[in-house]
N, C-alpha and C positions, 0 to 999 in steps of 0.2 A: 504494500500500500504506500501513498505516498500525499502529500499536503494538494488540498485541492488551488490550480493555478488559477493566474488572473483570468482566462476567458474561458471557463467552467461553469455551464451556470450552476446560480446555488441552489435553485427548487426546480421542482420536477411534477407539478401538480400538486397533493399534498406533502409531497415527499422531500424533504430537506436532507441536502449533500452535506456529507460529512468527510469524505475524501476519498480520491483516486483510489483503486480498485485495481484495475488492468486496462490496458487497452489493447486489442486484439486487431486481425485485419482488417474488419470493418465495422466497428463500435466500440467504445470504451465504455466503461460499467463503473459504477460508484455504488458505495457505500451509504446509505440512506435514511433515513429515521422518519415513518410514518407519523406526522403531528396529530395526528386524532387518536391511533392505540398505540405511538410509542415503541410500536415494536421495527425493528434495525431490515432495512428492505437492499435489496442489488439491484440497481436500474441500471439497464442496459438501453447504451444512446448511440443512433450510429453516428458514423464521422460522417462531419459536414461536409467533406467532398465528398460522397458516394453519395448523403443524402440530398444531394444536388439532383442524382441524376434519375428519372422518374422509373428507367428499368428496375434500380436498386428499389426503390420504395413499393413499388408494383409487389415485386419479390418476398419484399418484408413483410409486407401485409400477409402475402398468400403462406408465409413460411410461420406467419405469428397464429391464424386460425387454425391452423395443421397442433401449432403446440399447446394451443388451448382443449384441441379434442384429445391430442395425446396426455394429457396434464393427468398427474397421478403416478401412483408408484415409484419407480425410480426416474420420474419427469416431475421437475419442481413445478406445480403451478405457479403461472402469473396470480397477480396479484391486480395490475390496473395497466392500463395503458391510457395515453396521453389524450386530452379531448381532440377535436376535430377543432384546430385553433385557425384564423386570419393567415393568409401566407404575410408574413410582413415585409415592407420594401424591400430589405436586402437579402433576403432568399428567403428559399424554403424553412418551415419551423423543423427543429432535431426530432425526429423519431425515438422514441425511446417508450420501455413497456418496463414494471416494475416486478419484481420477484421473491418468495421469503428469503431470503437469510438462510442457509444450511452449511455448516461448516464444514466443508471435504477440500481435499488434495487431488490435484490433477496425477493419473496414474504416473504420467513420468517422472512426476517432484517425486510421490513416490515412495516409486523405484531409485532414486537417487538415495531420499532418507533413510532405506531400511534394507535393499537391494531386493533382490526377485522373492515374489508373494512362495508360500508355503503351497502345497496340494488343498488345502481344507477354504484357503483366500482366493486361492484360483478358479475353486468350484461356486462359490459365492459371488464371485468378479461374474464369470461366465456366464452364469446360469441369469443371474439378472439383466445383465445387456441382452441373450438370447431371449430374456421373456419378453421385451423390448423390441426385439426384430421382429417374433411371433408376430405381436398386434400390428406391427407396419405390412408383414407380408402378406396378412390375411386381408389386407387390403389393397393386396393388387401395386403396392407400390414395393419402393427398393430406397433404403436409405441412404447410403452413400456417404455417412459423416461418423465414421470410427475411427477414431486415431487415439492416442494414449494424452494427450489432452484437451479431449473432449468429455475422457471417462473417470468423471472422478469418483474419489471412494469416500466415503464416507461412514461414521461410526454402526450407521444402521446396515450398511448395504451401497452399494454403486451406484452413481448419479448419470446420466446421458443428458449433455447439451448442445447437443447438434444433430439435426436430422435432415440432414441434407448436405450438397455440398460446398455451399458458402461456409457451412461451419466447419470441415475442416481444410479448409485453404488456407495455403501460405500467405497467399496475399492477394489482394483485391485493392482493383483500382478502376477510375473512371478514366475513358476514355476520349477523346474527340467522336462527333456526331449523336453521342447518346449511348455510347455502350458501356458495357461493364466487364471488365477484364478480370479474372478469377485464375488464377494458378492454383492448380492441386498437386498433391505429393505421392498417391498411392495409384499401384495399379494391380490385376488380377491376372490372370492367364488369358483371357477373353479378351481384354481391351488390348492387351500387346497383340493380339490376332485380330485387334480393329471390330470385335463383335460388341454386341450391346449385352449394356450389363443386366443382371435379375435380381432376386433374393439371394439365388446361390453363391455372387459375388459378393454381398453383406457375409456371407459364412464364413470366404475366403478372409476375409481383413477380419474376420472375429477368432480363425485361427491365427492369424499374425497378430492379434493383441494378447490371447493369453500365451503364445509362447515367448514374445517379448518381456509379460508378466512374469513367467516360468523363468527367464534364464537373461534379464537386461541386456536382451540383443535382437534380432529380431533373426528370423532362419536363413535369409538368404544376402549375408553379409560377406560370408568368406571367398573367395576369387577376387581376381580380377574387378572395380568397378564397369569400366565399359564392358562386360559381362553380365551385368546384373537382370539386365528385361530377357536374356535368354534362361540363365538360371530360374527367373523364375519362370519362364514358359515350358521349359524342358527339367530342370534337375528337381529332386527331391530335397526336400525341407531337408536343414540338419537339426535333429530336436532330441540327441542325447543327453542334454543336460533338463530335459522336461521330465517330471515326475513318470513316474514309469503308468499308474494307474492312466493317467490322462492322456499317452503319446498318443495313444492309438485315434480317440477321437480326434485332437489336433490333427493328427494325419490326414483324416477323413477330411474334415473341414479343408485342406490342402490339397485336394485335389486340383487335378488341373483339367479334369472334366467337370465343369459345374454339376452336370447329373449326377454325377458321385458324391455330390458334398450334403450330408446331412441335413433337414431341416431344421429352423430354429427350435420349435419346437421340442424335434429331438434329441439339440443341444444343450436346452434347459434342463429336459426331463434324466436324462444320462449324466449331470453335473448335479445336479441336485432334485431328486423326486419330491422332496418335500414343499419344493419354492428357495430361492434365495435369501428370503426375510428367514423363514424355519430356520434353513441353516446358519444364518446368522444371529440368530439368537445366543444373548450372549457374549457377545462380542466378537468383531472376528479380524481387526485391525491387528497387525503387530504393537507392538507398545511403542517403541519410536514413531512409527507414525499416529496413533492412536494421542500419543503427548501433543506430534505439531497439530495437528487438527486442534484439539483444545489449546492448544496455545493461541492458535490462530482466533477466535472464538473469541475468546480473551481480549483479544486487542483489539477486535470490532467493538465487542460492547464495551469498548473503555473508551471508545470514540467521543466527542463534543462536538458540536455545530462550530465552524470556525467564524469568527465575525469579520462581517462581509465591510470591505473595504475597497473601496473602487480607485482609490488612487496609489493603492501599493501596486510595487511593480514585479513583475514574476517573479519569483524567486526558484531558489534549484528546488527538487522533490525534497520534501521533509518524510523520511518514511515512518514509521511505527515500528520504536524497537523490541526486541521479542529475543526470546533467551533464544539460543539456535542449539537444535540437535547436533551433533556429532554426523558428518558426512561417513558413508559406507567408506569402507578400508578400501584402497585403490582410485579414490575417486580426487581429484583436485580443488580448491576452492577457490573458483576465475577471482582474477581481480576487479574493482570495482569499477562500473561503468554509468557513463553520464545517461540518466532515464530521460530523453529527448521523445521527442512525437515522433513517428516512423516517417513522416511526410520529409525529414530531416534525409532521408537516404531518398535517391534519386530514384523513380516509377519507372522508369525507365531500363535501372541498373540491373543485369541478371542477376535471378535469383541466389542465394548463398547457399552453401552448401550443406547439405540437409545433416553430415556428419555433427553439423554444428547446433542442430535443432535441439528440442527438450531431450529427446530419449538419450540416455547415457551410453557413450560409447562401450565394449567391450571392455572386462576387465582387463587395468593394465594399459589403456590410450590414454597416453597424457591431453589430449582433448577434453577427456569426460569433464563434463560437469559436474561440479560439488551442488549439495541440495540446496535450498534457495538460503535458510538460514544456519546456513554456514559460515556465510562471506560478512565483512565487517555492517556494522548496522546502518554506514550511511549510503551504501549501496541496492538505493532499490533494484527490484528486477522488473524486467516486462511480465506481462503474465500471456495467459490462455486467449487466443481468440473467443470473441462472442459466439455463443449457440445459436444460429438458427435451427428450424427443425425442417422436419420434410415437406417439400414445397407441391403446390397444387391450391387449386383455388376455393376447394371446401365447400362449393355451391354446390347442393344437390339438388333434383327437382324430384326424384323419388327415392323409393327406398329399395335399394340394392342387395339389402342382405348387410353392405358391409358398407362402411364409407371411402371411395376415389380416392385420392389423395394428388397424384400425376399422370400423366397420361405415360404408364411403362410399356406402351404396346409394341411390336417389335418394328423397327427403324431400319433403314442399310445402314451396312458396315461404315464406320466416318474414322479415316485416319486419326490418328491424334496430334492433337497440336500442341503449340507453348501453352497458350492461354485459349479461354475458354470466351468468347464474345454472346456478352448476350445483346442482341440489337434495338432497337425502338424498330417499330413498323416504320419504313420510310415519311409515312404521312406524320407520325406524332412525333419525329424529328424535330428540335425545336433553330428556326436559322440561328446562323450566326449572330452574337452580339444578344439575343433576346432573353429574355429573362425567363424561367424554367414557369412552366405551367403549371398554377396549383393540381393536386391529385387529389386523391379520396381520402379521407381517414386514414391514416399511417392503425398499422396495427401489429409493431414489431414484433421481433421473434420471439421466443419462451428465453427464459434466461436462468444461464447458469449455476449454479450454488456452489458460491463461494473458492472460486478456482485460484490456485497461488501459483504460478509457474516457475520451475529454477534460474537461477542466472545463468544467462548466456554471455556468450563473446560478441553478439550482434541481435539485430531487434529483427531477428525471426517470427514468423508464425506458424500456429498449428504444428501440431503433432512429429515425432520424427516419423523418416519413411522407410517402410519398413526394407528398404535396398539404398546401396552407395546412390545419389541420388546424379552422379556424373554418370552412368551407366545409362542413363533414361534417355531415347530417344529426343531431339530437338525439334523444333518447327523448323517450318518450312525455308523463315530467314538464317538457320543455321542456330547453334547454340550462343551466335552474340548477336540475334538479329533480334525484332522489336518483339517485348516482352519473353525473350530467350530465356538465354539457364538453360538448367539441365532436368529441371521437373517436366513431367508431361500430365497434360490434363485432360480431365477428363468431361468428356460435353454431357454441358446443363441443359434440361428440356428447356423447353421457353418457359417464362413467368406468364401466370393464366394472366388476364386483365382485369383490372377491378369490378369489384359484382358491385351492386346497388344495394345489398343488404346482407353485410358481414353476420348479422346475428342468424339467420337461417341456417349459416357453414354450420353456426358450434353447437348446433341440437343433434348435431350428429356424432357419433359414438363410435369406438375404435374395438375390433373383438379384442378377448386379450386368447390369442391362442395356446401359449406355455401351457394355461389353466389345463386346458383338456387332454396335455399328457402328463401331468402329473407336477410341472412347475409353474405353481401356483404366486399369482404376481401381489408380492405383497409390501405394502410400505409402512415401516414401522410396529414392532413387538409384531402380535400376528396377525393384524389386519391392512388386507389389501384395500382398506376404503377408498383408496385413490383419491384422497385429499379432502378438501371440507368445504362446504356450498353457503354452509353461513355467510349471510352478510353484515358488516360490522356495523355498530348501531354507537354514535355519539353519548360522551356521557358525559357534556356540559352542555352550555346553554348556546354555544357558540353554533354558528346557520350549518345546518347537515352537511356533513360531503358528500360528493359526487357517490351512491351508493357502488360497491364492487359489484361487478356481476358475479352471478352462479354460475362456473364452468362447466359445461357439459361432460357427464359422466363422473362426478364430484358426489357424494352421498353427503347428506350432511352431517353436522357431528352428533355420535351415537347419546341419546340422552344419560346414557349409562351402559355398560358393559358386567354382563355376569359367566362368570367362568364355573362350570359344575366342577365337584372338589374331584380330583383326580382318585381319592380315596376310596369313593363308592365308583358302583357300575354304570357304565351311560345309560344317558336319559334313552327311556322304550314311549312314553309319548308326552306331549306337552299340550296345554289348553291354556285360554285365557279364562277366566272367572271374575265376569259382572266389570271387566274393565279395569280391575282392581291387583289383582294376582294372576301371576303364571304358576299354573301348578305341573311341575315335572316329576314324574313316575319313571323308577328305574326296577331292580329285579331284588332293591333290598328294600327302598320306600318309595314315600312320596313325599316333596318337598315344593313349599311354596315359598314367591318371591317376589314383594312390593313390586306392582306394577309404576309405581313413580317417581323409585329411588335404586331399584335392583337391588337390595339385599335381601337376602335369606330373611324369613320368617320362621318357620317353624318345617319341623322333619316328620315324619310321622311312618314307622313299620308297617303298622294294618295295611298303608297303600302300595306297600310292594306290588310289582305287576299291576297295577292298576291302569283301569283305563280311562282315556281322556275326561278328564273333571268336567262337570256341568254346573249351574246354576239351579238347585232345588229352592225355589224361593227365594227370597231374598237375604236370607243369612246362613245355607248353609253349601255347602258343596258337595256334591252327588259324586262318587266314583263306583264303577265296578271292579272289585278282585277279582281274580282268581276261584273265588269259593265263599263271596258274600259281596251285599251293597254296602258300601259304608256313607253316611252322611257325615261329613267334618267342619268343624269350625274354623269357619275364615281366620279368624285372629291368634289360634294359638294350633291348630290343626287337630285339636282331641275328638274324639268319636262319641257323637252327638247319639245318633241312631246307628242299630247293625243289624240288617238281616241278611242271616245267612241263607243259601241256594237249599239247602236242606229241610230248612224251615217253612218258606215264602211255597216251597214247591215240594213239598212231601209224599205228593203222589208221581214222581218224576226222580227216583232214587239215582241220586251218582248224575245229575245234572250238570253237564258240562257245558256254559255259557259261552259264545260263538263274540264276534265283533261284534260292536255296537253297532246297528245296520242306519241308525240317523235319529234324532228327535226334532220334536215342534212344541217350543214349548215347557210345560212337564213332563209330556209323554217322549217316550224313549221306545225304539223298535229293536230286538234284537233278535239270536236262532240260539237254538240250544239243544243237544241231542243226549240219550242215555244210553243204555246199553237193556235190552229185555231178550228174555230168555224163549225162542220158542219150540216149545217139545217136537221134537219129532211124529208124526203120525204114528197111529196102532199098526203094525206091520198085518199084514194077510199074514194067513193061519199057515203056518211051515216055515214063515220068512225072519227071519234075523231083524230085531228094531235099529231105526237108526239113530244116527247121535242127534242131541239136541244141540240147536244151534244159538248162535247169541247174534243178537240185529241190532242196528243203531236206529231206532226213533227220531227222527226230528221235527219241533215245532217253532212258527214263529210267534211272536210274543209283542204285545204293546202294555206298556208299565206306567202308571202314575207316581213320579220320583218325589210331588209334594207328597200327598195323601197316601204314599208308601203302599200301594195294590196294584195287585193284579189286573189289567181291563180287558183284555182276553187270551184265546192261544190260539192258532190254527195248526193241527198234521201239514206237514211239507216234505218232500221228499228228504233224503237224508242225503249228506254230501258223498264226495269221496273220504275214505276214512283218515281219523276216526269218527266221521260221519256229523261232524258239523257244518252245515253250508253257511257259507259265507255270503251277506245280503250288503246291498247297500241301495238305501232311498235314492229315487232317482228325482221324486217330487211326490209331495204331500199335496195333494187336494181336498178340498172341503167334504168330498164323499169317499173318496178313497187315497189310500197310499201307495205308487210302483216303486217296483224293488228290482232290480235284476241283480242276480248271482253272479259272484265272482267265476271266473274259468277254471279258475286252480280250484273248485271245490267241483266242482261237475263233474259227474260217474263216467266212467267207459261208455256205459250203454246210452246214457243221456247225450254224451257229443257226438255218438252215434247217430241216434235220432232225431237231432238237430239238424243234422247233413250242414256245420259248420255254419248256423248260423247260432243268433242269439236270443235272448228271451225274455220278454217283460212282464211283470206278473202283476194284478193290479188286486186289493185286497181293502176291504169294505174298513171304513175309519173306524165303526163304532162295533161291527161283531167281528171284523177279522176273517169275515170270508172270502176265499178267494172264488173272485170276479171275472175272471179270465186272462189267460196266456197270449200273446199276442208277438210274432214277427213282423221287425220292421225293413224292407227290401230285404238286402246282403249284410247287414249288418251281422256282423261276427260276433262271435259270446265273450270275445275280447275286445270288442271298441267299445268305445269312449259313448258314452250319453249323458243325457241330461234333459230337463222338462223344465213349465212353465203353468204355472195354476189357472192360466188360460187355455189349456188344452192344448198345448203344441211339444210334440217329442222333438228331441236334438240326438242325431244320430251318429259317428263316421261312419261313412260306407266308400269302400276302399280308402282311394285318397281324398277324398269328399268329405265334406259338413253337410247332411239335409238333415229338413224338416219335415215333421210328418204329423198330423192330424192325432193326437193320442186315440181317442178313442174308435178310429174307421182305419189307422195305418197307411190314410191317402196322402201321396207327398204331395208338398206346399212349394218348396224351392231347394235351390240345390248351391251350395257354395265350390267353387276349385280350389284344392287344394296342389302344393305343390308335391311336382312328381317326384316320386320313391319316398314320399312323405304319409301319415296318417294324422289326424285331429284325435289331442286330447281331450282331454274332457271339460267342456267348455262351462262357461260361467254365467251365468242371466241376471242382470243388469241395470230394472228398469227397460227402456225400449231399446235397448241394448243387449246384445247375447257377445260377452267377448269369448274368442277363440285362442287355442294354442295349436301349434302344429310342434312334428319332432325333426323337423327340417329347423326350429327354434323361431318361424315366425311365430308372432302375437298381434291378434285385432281384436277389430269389433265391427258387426254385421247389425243390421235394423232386423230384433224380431220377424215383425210382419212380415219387409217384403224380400230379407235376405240380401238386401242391398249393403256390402261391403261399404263399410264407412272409415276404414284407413285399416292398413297390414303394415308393423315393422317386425324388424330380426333383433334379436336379443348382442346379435353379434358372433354369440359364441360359435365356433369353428364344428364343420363335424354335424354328426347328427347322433341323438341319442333318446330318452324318454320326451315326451312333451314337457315342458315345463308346468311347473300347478302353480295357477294364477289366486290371490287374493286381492280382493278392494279392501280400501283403506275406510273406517268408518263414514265419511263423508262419501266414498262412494266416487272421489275426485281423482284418486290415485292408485292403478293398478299394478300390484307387484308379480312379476313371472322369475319362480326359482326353482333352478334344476338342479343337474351337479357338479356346475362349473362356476354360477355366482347366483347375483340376484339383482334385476334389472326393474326399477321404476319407471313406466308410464305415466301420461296423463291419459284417463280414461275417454276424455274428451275426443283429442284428435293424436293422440297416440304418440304426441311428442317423448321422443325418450329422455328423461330427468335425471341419473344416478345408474351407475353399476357400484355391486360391491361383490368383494371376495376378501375369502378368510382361512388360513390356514387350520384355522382350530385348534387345539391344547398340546401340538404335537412337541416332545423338544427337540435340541436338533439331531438329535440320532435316535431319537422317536419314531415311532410308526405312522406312514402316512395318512393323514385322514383323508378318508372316502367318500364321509358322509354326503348326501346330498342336501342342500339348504331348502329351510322352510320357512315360510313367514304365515305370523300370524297378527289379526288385526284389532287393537283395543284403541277404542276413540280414536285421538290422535294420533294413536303412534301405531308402529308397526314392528313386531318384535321379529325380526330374522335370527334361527337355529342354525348351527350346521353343528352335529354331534355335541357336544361340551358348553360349548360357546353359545351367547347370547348376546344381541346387540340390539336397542330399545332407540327406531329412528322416528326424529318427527317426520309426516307426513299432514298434504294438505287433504 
């Protein structure tokens, strides 16, 4: 860090500069303090020659909406970006967009302070960047911005602040006619063979960061320089000194067939099945680094507002001094150099030599770099270029399944050149001498957390590369022709052009794919919330600010968090009771839990195995055991009432109580079978008798849980054994209740005689008789239904949602579903029926005329059970959880609001949790399960 200079401004909307930060190849970032909560922000502001020129801001905008929908997890959310201000006389205003505060180390500082990470940091490093790649690949785009200072690490896990390839360039300049000049430093097997790059070239450079991580070098350093673009086209990594456990996937990732190189996904799930966060639990920093991180920290929040004085005149950087670690054995500590603005070295000048860059030379080069505080204290360093993220213009006009991000469709072959030109359309060309045209709403990139980069010999950018960087092919003017060197770069799509309404981009939501093989994307202890949607509310009298927005895919923050005690057995079911309590039942009790505060209340044995709590009136709570009803008291959990199955049912010996098949009310529906003895017949006269047999009985049942009786029974067939069928209400009607049976309790001979379809069974309210069996088309004994007290069945049939007339089985209408999909089981809404599908769309259909009133996708990659939707009490906000997260709607028009994922109680060499999440809905809030874990979200 360093004293902010005379032409710095000092605010930033409500944001007040407190001092230089870094300045990278196209933005400098400062250190900031929010005057409304006080809390220490990183505002990233690009440099006023690039933000001159309208391709760069085009750019910025499209790369800042991309990091808003990626915001979460190991992506710091923004926090604000700058209003839509006046262009004023003398140019354009500075773009700049604000960040929390997160104190991490750019991987190559490092690797400098501690030398190459351990097997256990590697797999934590990896696994989180690869969860990272997942969500960008699974939309169709290719990131392009991995380099070792872009990735920094952090006490919780790895941070990513560039997604795309402005953020890892060397260097970025503006051009004559409007262009934007970009040098990059990396290249793959594909682009030295002039082919367009994929996802599988993100894998390539995610091999070359963790073996760089592995072993402070990067694989294809040894030969010859002007060697290097063939070594890497043709020779093999050398990666002997990478942990033995991990070569083999590093290998994979190095392929020099893209087809061969692993998916991200694969790469998370093989580094860590638990998720990144799991494994990092705990800590998983070295301790030298682990101190400069906290050191670093330290000396932000020790920061003052400097007082603004217009007529002092520049002075040299003041930096912030800070005890310094001990540089790794072999490494040199440069001598001290003057922190001037880059604009001080000529745009012109070939690039410098990448040997020279952050990543530390080989043990043993008198080159290498010492870590940043090593060198004496008046010696600031440069830092990390600015993150943008992945660029595209975020406008959708529908729903894809997944959200665009750039147009990665396949291109011809394009040589490569020095630098990368991005052009203005001839027409938005601005002539000579004129003064730059105001643009849209600047809507900068996402911004980094808290990057410190080591001292160098010269004011380099971005990342080292991972080859002698003289080896690299030259442009076309030769290697000292305009914008030469020895880097070669790689072509940037176009920048889309400004949309007319940036807030449409950020309703849209990124899959997180890691989740669905097992590396589960999470930030911070064990919740993937992917960051917090609250907005901050003033707490003086002073006029409101500007409120933050909600960033899309952001949960807000959980009103409390309850963890079941690892001591007992996981929770077997969970209920809410009157709004008030969660009552969890596991296989030793039942234990309930303020719905308003999340702590324990009270434990209770009787309710071992018990099933989902009900509301008996208004003060007591209904559960079924095992082998009796018990009624308990809300406030301390003792057993009010108990009737046992023996008692209530005496002529039903050895009653064995089935699911709760649904209640309305008081009344409660359930099956229940026994076991009766029936004698064999008197044999004819000569013949041998035979054995008596013993036969399961089954009846279905309605229960008054106030006035504790019986209200009837009906004979029902009996299931498959031990011969309890398993019922669930399909819809209660004023004259009667339908039920269809589960598949997995259905006989041989009944799916027999089904001929593969399914069955509804309709059963009188008040004596329990059964009213008639009814098929509806092809509907199978395993899809999804569901009713309406106005007489309408909801059916799947194949890949289809119809409706059908309940009591004549005449279809009404018919919904498409998508192909090699089926419809879960849908929801009824008011004039609304929402739908799930297991392709992971979620809508809503109009009752009556079946008219689709909006379909989106959850995101999640893959296909698997339908998701089970719940409304929020208001009925505003629809939850769909499966078993990869849990995804908020509005039920309205199906804006997606929030994703969350959670790793669960696992630790980190723990067993992974499987569970699938469930939400359940009291008032305002919405309690999401997934096995152990409990998280209690407001909702509208």
């Amino acid at each position: 860090m360093e004293a902010l200079r005379q032409d710095d401004p000092r605010r930033f909307g409500r944001f007040t500069a407190l001092a230089r930060f870094h300045e990278g190849a196209s933005a400098v970032q400062y250190v900031a303090r929010d005057t409304v909560s006080g809390e220490v922000a990183l505002i990233t502001a690009a440099r006023s020659e690039l933000a001159a020129v309208p391709a760069y801001r085009r750019r910025f905008q499209a790369e800042a909406r991309t990091a808003e929908r990626l915001a979460g997890g190991w992506v710091a959310p923004p926090l604000d970006t700058g209003e839509e201000p006046e262009t004023p006389a003398d140019g354009p205003e500075p773009l700049w967009t604000a960040a929390g505060y997160v104190p991490a180390l750019p991987l190559a500082e490092a690797i400098g302070i501690a030398g190459p990470l351990d097997e256990r940091a590697l797999r934590i490093l990896g696994a989180g960047i690869a969860e990272i790649l997942s969500r960008v690949h699974a939309a169709g785009a290719v990131l392009q911005g991995l380099a070792p200072g872009t990735v920094l690490l952090a006490s919780d896990g790895p941070r990513l602040t560039a997604f795309g390839p402005l953020g890892a360039a060397a260097s970025a300049e503006a051009r004559p006619g409007g262009q934007l000049s970009v040098r990059l430093g990396y290249l793959t097997p594909e682009q030295i063979e002039g082919k367009e790059v994929s996802a599988a070239s993100d894998l390539f450079v995610l091999g070359l960061l963790l073996a760089y991580a592995a072993t402070g070098t990067t694989p294809f350093t040894e030969g010859p320089a002007e060697e290097a673009a063939r070594r890497i086209a043709e020779d093999e990594p050398e990666l002997d000194a990478v942990p033995e456990a991990l070569r083999e996937l590093i290998t994979d990732c190095l392929a020099k067939d893209p087809a061969a190189r692993p998916t991200a996904g694969t790469v998370a799930a093989e580094l860590a099945l638990e998720g990144a966060a799991g494994l990092a639990r705990g800590g998983w920093l070295p301790e030298r680094i682990a101190a400069a991180v906290a050191g670093q920290e330290a000396r932000v929040l020790a920061l003052e507002a400097p007082e603004a004085n217009p007529e002092t005149p520049e002075k040299a950087p003041a930096p912030v001094p800070a005890e310094a670690p001990e540089p790794v054995e072999g490494t040199a500590a440069p001598e001290p150099e003057d922190a001037r603005p880059v604009d001080a070295v000529p745009l012109d000048a070939p690039a410098p030599p990448v040997e020279t860059s952050v990543a530390p030379a080989p043990a043993g080069s008198p080159a290498t770099a010492g870590p940043e505080d090593a060198r004496p204290v008046d010696a600031p360093a440069p830092q990390e270029p600015a993150a943008p993220v992945a660029t595209g213009d975020g406008d959708i006009g529908e729903d894809r399944g997944t959200t665009r991000f750039l147009n990665t469709g396949p291109r011809p072959p394009q040589s490569d050149r020095p630098t990368t030109q991005l052009s203005l359309p001839h027409e938005l060309v601005a002539p000579p001498g004129a003064a730059p045209a105001p643009v849209a709403q600047p809507i900068p990139p996402a911004l980094p957390v808290a990057p410190v980069a080591p001292q160098q010999p010269g004011p380099t950018y971005g990342g080292p590369a991972p080859y002698p960087a003289a080896a690299l092919p030259a442009g076309p003017a030769g290697s000292g022709g305009a914008g030469g060197g020895p880097m070669v770069s790689l072509p940037l799509p176009p920048a889309p052009a400004p949309v007319p309404d940036p807030a449409a981009s950020r309703r849209t939501l990124l899959t997180i794919a890691a989740a669905a093989v097992g590396g589960l994307i999470v930030g911070g202890g064990s919740v993937a919330a992917l960051g917090s949607g609250d907005t901050a509310v003033a707490t003086d009298d002073k006029p409101a600010p500007k409120p933050r927005r909600t960033l899309p895919g952001q949960p807000p923050e959980p009103r409390w968090i309850y963890t079941h005690p690892a001591s007992e057995s996981s929770p077997l079911t969970t209920a809410v009771w009157r709004d008030k309590l969660l009552v969890v039942t596991s296989e030793s009790q039942a234990s309930a839990v303020d719905l308003r505060t999340g702590k324990r209340l009270w434990q209770r044995a009787d309710g071992a195995k018990g099933q989902a709590a009900l509301a008996a009136g208004a003060d007591l709570v209904f559960m079924a055991s095992p082998s009796e009803f018990l009624w308990l008291s809300p406030k301390n959990g003792k057993v009010v009432h108990r009737v046992r199955y023996t008692d209530a049912f005496g002529d039903l010996p050895g009653l064995a109580v089935g699911p709760l098949a649904g209640n309305s009310g008081p009344v409660i529906w359930f099956t229940g079978s026994h076991t009766v003895t029936v004698k064999a017949p008197k044999p004819k006269k000569g013949k041998k008798k035979g054995k008596d047999k013993e036969v399961a009985q089954a009846h279905f049942f309605a229960y008054d849980i106030v006035q504790r009786k019986e209200l009837w029974r009906t004979p029902v067939p009996a299931g498959r054994a031990p011969g309890t069928p398993a019922y669930r209400v399909v819809v209660d009607r004023s004259a009667d209740v339908l039920v269809r049976q589960d598949a997995a309790t259905l006989t041989a001979a009944e799916v027999k005689a089904a001929k593969g379809k399914g069955s509804i069974r309709s059963f009188d309210q008040k004596t329990g008789k059964l009213l008639w069996t009814k098929q509806y088309a092809a509907a199978s004994p395993e899809a999804a239904t569901g009713g309406d007290e106005d007489g309408t069945l909801y059916a799947a049939v194949g890949k289809d949602l119809q409706a059908f007339e309940t009591d004549t089985t005449k279809p009404l209408w018919r919904v498409e579903g998508s192909d090699g999909s089926v419809f879960g089981t849908p929801l009824v809404a008011g004039p609304l029926i929402h739908t799930t599908e297991r392709s992971q769309l979620v809508g809503a259909v109009e009752r009556e005329s079946g008219r689709l009133v909006w379909r989106r996708s959850t995101e999640v990659p893959g296909t698997g059970n339908a998701p089970s939707l719940t409304l929020s009490g208001s009925e505003k906000t629809l939850i769909a959880a499966d078993a990869v997260q849990v995804t908020a709607f509005s039920a309205a028009d199906g804006e997606r609001l929030w994703k969350f994922q959670d790793i669960g109680s696992a630790g980190p060499k723990g067993a992974t949790v499987s569970a699938s999440y469930r939400a359940l809905a009291a008032g305002e809030t919405v309690v999401v399960q997934r096995d152990r874990a409990f998280y209690a979200f407001p909702v509208a």
